[in-house]
C-alpha positions in Angstrom: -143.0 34.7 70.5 -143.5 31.4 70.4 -140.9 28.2 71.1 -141.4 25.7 68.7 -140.1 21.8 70.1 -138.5 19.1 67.7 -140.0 15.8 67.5 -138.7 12.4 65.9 -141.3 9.9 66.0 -140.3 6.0 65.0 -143.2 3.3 64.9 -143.8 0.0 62.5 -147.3 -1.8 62.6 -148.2 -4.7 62.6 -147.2 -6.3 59.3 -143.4 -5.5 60.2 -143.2 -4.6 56.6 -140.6 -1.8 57.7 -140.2 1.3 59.6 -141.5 5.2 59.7 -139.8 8.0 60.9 -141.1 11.5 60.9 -140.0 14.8 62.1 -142.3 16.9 63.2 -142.6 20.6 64.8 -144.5 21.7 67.8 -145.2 25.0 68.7 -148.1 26.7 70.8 -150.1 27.1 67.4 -149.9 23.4 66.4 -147.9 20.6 64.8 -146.5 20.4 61.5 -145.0 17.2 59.5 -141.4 18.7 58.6 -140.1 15.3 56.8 -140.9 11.8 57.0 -139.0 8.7 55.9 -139.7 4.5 55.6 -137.8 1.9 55.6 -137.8 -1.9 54.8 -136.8 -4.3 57.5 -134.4 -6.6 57.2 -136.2 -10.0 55.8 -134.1 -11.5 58.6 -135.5 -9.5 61.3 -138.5 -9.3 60.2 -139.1 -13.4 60.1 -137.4 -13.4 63.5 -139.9 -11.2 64.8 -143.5 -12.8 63.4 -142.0 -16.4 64.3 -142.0 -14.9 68.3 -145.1 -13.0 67.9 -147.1 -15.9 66.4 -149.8 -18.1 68.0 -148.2 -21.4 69.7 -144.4 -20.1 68.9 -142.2 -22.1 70.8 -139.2 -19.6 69.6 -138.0 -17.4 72.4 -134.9 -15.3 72.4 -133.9 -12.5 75.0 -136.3 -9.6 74.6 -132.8 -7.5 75.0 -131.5 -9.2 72.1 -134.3 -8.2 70.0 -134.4 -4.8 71.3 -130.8 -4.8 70.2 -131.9 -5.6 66.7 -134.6 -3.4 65.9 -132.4 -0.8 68.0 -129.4 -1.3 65.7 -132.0 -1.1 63.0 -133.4 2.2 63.6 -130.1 4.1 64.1 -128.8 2.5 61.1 -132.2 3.4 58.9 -132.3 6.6 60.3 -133.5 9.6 58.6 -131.1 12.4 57.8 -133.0 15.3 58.8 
């Protein structure tokens, strides 16, 4: 018998072009892909966040109000597995 663990993986690269969520299944034998989903980011968001992360930016806001965002982002983007 073997007890299989649910996984919900979230990531976006580098071009902030939007968001990837995938479920996936572990078990002893292996992992398996049981649905996966993408989704655009906001063209807000996604400005605010290459004008921080670029060379010589002199924008700064509160790295928990950005958290905030992208968290507000992902539970409102999410998947419905």
């Amino acid at each position: 018998m073997s007890s299989e663990s649910l996984f919900v993986g979230l990531m976006t690269g580098t071009s902030l072009d939007g968001v990837d969520a995938v479920l996936a299944s572990v078990t002893h034998a292996g992992t398996r892909v049981l649905a996966h989903h993408g989704s655009d980011l906001p063209s807000a968001l996604r400005a605010d966040l290459f004008n921080v992360n670029s060379p010589g930016s002199k924008v700064r806001a509160p790295p928990r109000d950005r958290a905030r965002s992208l968290r507000g982002f992902f539970f409102c983007s999410r998947p419905q597995f």
